[in-house]
Backbone as a ProteinNet text record, in pm:
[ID]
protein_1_A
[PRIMARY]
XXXXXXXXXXXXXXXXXXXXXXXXXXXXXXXXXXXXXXXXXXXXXXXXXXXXXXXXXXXXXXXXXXXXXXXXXXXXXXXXXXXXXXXXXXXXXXXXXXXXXXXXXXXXXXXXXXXXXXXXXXXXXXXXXXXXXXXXXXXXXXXXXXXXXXXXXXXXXXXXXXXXXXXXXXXXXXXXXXXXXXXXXXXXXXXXXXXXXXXXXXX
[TERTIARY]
81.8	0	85.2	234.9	273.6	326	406.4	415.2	347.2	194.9	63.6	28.6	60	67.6	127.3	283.4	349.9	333.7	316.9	291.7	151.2	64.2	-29.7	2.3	67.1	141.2	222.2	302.7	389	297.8	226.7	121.8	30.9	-37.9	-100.8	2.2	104.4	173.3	276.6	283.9	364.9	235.1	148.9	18.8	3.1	-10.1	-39.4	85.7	206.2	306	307.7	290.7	274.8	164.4	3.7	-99.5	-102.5	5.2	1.6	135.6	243.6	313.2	226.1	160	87.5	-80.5	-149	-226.1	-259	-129.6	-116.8	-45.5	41.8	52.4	-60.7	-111.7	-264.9	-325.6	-330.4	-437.4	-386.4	-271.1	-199.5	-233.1	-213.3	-241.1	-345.5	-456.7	-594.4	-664.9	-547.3	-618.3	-586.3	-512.6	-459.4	-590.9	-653.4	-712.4	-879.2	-975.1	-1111.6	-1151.8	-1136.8	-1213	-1161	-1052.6	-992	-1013.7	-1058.7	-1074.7	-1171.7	-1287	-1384.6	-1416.3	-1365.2	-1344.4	-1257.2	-1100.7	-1036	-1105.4	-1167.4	-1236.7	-1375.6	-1413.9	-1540.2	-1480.7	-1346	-1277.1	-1271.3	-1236.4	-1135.3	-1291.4	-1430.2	-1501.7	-1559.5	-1527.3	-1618.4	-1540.7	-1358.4	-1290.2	-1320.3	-1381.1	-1408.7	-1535.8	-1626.3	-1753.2	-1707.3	-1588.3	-1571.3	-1545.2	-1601	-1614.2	-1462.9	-1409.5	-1268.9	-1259.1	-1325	-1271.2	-1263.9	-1367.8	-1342.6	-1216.8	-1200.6	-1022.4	-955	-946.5	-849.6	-829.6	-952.2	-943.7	-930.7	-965.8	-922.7	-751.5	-677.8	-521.8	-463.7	-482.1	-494.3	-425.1	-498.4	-476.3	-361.4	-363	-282.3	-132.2	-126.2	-13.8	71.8	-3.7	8.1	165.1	137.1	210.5	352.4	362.4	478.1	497	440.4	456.1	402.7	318.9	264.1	119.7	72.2	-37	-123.9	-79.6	-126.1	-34.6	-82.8	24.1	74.3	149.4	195	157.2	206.3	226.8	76.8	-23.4	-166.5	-222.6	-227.6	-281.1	-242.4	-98.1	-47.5	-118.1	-122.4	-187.6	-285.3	-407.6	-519.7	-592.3	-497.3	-483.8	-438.6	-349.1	-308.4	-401.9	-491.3	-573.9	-693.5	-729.5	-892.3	-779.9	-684.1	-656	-627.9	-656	-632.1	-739.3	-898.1	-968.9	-971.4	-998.6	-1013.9	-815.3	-726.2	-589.4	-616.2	-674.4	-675.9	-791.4	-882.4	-1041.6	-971.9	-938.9	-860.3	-798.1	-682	-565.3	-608.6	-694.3	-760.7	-866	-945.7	-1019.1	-956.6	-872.7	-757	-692.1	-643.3	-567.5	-730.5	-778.2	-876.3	-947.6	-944.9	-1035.5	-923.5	-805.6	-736.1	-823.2	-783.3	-830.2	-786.9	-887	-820.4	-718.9	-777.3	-714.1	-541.7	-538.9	-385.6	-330.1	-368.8	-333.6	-295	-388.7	-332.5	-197.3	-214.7	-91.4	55.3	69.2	117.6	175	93.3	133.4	220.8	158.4	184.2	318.7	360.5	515.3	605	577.6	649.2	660.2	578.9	589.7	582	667.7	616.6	548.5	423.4	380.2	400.8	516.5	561.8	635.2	698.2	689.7	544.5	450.1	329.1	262.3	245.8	184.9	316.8	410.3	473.8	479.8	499.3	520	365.9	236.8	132.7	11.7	3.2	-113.2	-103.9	-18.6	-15.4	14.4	42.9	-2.6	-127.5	-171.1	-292.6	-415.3	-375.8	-475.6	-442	-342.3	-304.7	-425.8	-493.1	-563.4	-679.2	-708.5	-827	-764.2	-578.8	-527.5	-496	-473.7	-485.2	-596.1	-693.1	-841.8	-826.3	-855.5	-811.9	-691.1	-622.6	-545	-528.4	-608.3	-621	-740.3	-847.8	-933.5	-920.9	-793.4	-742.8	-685.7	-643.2	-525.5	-642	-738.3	-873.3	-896.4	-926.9	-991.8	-945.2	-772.4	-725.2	-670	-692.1	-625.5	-740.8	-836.8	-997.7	-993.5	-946.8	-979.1	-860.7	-785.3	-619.6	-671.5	-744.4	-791.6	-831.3	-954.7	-942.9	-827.4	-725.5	-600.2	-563.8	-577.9	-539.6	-631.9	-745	-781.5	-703.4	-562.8	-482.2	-389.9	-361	-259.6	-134	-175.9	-91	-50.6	-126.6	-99.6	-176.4	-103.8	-137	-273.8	-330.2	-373.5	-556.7	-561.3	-682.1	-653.7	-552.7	-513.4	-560.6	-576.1	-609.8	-748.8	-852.2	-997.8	-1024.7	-972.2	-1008.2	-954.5	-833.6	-838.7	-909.9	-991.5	-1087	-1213	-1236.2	-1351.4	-1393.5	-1250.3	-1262.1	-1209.3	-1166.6	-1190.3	-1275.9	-1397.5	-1484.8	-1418.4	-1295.2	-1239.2	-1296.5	-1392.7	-1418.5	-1316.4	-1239.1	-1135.6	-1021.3	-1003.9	-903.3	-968.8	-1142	-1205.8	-1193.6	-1204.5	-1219.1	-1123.2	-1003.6	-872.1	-849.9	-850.7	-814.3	-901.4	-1037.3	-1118.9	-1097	-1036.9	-993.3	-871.1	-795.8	-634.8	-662	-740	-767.5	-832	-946.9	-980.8	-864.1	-820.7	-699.7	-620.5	-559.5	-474.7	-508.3	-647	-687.4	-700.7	-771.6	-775.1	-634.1	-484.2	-367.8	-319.3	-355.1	-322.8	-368.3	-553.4	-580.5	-586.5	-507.1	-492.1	-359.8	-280.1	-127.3	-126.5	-205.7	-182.5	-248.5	-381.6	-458.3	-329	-235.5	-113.6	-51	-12.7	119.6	-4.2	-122.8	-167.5	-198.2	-233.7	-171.2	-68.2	17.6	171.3	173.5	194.7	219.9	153.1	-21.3	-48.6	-21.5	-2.6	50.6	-90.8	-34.2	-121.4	-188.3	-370	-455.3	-505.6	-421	-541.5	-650.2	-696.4	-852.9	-851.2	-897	-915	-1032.5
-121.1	0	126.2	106	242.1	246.6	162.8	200.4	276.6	236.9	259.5	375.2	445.2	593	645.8	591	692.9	758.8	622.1	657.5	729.8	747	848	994.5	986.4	1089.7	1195.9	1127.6	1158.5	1211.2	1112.9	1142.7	1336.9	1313.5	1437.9	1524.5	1517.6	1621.2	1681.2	1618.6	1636.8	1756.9	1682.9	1718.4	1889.8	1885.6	2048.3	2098.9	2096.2	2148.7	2235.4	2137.6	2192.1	2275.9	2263.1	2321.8	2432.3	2489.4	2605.7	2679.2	2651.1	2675.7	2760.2	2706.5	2711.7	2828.1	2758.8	2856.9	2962.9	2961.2	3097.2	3219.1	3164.7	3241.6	3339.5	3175	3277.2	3306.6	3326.8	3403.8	3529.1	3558.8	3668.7	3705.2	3685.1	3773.7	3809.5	3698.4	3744.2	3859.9	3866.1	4028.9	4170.6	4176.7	4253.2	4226.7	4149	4123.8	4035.9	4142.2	4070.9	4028.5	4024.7	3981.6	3855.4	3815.5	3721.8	3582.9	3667.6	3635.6	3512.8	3605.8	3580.9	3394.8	3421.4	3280.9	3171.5	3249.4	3115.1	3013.2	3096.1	3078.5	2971.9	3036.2	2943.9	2810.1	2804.8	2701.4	2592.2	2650.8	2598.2	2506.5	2582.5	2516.6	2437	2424.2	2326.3	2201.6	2188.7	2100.2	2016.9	2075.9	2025.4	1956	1987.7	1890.3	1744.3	1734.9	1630.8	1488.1	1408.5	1244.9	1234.1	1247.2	1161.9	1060.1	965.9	816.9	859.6	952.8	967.8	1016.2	1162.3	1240.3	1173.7	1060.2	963.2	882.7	838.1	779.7	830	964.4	1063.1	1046.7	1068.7	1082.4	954	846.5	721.9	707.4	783	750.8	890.3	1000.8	1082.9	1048.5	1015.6	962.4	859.2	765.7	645.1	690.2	774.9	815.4	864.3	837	843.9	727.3	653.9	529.6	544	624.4	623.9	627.2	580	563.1	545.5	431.8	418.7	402.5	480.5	503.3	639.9	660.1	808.5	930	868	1018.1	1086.7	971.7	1051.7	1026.4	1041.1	1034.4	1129.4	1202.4	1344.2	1446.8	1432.8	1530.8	1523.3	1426	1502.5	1557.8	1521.3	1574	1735.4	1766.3	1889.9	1957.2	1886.2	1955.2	2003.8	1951.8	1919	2033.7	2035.9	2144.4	2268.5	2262.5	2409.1	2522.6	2504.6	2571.8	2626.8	2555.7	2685.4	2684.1	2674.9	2746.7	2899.1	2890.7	2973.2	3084	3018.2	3129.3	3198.5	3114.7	3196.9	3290.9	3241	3357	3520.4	3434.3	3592.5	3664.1	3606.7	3612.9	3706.9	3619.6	3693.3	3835.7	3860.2	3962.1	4094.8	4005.6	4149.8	4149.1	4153.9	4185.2	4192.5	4260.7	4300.9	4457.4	4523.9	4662.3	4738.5	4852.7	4919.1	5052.8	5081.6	5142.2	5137	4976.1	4894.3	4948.4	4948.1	4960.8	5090.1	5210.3	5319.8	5355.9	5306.4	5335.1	5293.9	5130.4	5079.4	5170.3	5221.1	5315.1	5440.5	5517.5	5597.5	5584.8	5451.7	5441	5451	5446.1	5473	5336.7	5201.7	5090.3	5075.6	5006.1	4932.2	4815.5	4797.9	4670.3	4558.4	4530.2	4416.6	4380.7	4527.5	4534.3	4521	4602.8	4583.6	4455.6	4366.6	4239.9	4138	4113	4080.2	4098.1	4240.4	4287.1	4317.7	4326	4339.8	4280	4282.5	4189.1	4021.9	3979.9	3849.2	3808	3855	3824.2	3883.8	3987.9	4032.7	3919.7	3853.9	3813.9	3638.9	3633.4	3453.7	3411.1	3436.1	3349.5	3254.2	3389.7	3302.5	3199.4	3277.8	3158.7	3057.5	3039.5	2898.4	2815.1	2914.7	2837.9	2726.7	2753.3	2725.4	2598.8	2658.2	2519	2416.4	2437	2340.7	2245.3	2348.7	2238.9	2173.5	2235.2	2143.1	2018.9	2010.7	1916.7	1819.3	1858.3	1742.7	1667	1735.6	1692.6	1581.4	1625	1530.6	1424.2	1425.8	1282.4	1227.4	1252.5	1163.2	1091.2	1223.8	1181.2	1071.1	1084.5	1024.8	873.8	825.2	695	600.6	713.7	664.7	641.3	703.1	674.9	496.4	452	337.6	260.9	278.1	249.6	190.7	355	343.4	274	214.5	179.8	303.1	369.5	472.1	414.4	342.3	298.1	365.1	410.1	497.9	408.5	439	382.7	357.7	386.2	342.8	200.5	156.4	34.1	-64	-17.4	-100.5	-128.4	-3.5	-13.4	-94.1	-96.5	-175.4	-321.9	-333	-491.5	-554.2	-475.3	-502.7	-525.3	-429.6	-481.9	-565	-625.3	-703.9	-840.6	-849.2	-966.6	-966.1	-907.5	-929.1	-871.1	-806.7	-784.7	-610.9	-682.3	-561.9	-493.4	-559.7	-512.2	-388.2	-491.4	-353	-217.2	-243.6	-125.1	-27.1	-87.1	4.4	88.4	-22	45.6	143.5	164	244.2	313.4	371.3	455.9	520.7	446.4	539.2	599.8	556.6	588.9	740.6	718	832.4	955.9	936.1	1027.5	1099.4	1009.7	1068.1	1150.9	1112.9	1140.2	1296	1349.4	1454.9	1541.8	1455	1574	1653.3	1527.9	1588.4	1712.1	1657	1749	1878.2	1859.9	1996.6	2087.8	2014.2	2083.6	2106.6	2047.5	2138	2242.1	2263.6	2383.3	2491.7	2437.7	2548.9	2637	2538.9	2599.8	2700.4	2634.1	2733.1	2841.1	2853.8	2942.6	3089	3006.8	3104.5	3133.5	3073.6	3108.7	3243.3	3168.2	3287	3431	3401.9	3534.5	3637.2	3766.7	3916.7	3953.1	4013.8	4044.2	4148.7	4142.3	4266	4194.1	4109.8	4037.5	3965.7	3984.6	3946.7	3792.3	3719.4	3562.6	3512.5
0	0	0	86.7	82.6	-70.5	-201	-263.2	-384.8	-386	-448.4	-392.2	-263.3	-223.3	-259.5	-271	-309.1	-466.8	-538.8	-671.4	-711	-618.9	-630.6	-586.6	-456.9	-447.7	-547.6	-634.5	-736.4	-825	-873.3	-1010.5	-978.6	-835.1	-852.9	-787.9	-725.6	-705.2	-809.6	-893.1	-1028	-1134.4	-1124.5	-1203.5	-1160	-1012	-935	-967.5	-958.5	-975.2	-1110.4	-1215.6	-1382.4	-1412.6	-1292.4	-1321.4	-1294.3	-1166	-1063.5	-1153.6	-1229.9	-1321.9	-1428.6	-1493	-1629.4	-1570.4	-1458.5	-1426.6	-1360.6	-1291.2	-1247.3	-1334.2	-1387.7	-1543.9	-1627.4	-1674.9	-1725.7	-1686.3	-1515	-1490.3	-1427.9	-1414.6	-1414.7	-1522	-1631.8	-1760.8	-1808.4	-1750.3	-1777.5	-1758.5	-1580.9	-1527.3	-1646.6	-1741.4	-1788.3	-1904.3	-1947.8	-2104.8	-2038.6	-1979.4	-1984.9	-2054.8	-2168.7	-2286.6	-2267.8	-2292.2	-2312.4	-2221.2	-2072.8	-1961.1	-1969.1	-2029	-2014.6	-2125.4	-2248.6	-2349.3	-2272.4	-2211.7	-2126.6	-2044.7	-1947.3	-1787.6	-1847	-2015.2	-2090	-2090.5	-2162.1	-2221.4	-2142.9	-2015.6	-1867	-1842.2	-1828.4	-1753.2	-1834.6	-1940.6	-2060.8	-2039.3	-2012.9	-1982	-1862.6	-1799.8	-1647	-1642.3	-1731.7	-1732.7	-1832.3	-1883.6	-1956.9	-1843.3	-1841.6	-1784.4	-1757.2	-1641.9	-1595.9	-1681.7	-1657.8	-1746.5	-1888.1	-1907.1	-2114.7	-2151.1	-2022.5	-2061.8	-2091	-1969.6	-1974.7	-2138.7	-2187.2	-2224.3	-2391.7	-2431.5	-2535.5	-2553.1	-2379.4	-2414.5	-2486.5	-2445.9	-2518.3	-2658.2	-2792.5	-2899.9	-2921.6	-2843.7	-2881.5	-2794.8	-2684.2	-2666.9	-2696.6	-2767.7	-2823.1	-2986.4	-3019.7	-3144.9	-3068.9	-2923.9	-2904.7	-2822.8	-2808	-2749.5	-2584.3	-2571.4	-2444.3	-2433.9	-2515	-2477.2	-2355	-2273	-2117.6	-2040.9	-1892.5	-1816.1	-1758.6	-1695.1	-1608.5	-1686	-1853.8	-1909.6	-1943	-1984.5	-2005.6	-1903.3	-1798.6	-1676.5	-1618.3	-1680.1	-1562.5	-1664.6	-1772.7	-1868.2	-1869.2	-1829.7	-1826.4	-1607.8	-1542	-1417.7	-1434.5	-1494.3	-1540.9	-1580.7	-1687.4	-1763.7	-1680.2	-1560.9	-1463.3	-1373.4	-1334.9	-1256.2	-1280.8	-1419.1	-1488.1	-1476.6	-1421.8	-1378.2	-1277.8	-1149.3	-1059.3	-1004.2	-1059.5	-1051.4	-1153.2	-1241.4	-1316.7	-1294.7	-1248.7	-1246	-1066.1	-984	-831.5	-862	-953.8	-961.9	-1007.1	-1097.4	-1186.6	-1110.8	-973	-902.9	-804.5	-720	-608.3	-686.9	-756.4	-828.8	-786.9	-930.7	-987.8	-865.2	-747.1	-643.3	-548.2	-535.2	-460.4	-422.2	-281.6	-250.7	-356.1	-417.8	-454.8	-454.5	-271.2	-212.9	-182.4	-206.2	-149.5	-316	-412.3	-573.9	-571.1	-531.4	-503.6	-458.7	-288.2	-206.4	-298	-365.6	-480.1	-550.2	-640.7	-729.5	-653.2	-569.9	-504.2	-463.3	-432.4	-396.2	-531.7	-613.2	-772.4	-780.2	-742	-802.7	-963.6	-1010.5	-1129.6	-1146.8	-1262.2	-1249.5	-1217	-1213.1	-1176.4	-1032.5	-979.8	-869.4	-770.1	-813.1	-798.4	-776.9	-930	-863.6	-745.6	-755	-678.1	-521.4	-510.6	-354.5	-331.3	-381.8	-345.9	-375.6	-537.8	-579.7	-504.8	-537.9	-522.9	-373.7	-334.8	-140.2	-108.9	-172.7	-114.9	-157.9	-326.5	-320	-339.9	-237.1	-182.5	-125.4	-69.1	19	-93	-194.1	-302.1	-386.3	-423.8	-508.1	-505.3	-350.8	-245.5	-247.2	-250.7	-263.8	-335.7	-471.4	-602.7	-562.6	-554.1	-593.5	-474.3	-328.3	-280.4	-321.3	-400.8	-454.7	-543.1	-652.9	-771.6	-689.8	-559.8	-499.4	-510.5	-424.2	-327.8	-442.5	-570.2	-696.2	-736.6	-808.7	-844.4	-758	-647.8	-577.5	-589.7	-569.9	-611	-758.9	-851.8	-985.8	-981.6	-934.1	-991	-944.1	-885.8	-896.7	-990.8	-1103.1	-1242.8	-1315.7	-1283.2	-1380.1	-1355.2	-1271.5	-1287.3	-1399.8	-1413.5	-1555.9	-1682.2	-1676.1	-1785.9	-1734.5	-1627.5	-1628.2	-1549.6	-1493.2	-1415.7	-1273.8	-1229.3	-1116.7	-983.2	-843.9	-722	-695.3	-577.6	-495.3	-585.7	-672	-774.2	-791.8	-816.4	-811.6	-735.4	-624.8	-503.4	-538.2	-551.7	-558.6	-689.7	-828.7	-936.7	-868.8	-834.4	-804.3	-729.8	-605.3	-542.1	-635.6	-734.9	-768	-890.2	-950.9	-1047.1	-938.8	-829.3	-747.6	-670.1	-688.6	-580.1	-392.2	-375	-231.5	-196.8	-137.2	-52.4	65.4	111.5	204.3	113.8	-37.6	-123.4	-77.1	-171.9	-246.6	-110.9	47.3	171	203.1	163.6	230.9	115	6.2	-94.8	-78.9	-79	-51.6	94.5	182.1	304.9	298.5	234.3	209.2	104.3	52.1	-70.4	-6.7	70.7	195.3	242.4	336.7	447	386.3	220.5	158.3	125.3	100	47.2	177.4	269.1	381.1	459.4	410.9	505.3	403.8	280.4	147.8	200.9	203.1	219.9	361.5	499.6	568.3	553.9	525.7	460.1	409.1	320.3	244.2	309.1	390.3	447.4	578.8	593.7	711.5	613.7	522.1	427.4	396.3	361.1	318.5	398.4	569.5	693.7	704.7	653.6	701	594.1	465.7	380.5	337.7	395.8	407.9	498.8	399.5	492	618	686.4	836	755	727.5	720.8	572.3	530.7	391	424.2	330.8	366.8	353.3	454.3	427.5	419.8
[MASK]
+++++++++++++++++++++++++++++++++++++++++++++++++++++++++++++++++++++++++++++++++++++++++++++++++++++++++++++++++++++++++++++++++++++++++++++++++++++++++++++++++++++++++++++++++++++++++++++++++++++++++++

């Protein structure tokens, strides 16, 4: 069991790593381009109503042309892909609803934009972008169960062998292991997210 953790471990923490890379990016930039905002954030949530098992099962023929068809590599790409919403709708959320009083003072110091989101936007508006990507975390360790489907492995493993042998003891322990797993996830981050917010942001 611990190695089937760990390899779930890996899978969605690899997955958040590339999602919080990639969506906090664009949603930094979003704040700059509403329009734009507005089609991404469409895009993002049209991805998210798509069937776990189907994503999965779409990456299939496109990874296949490099010889990966099933396994780690389309299983971290479409985890990536399911965490690319609310990393992306938070970030752009937290930002564009910073005070605008705090934007003032900002300016007022002869900040530049980039000094700006750095030393202010983006701590002021940590607490929502945390949101966000602790719920991308909860998500995909749930979803990351279907990946064993493909052949990815992590603790999904446990619950399909349970239920193509009839062992109800697997399907329990993997459904509790997957629990525990999300709740230490998401009180971890809820610490770093106290830790790292500035004294007087709004939580």
């Amino acid at each position: 069991m611990f190695n089937l953790t760990m390899e779930h471990i890996i899978l969605v923490g690899m997955a958040i790593l590339i999602a919080i890379v990639i969506g906090v990016s664009i949603g930094i930039y979003l704040t700059v381009n509403d329009t734009l905002a507005e089609t991404v954030l469409a895009a993002a949530s049209i991805l998210l109503t798509i069937p776990s098992l189907a994503l999965f099962g779409i990456m299939i023929p496109f990874f296949s042309i490099i010889g990966h068809g099933i396994g780690f590599v389309p299983a971290l790409t479409a985890l990536v892909l399911y965490s690319l919403l609310p990393i992306i709708r938070n970030t752009y959320t937290g930002i564009k609803h910073v005070d605008p009083n705090v934007i003032d003072a900002a300016n007022g110091l002869g900040m530049k934009k980039m000094q700006r989101l750095i030393q202010v936007e983006i701590p002021n508006g940590l607490p929502v972008m945390m949101a966000g990507i602790r719920t991308a975390v909860v998500m995909n360790i749930g979803i990351g169960v279907i990946a064993a489907f493909i052949g990815a492995g992590g603790l999904g493993s446990l619950i399909v062998q349970g239920i193509s042998r009839g062992d109800m003891y697997s399907i329990v322990a993997g459904a509790v292991l997957v629990s525990l797993l999300a709740i230490i996830a998401d009180t971890i981050l809820l610490l770093l997210q106290k830790w790292f917010t500035p004294k007087g942001a709004i939580h």
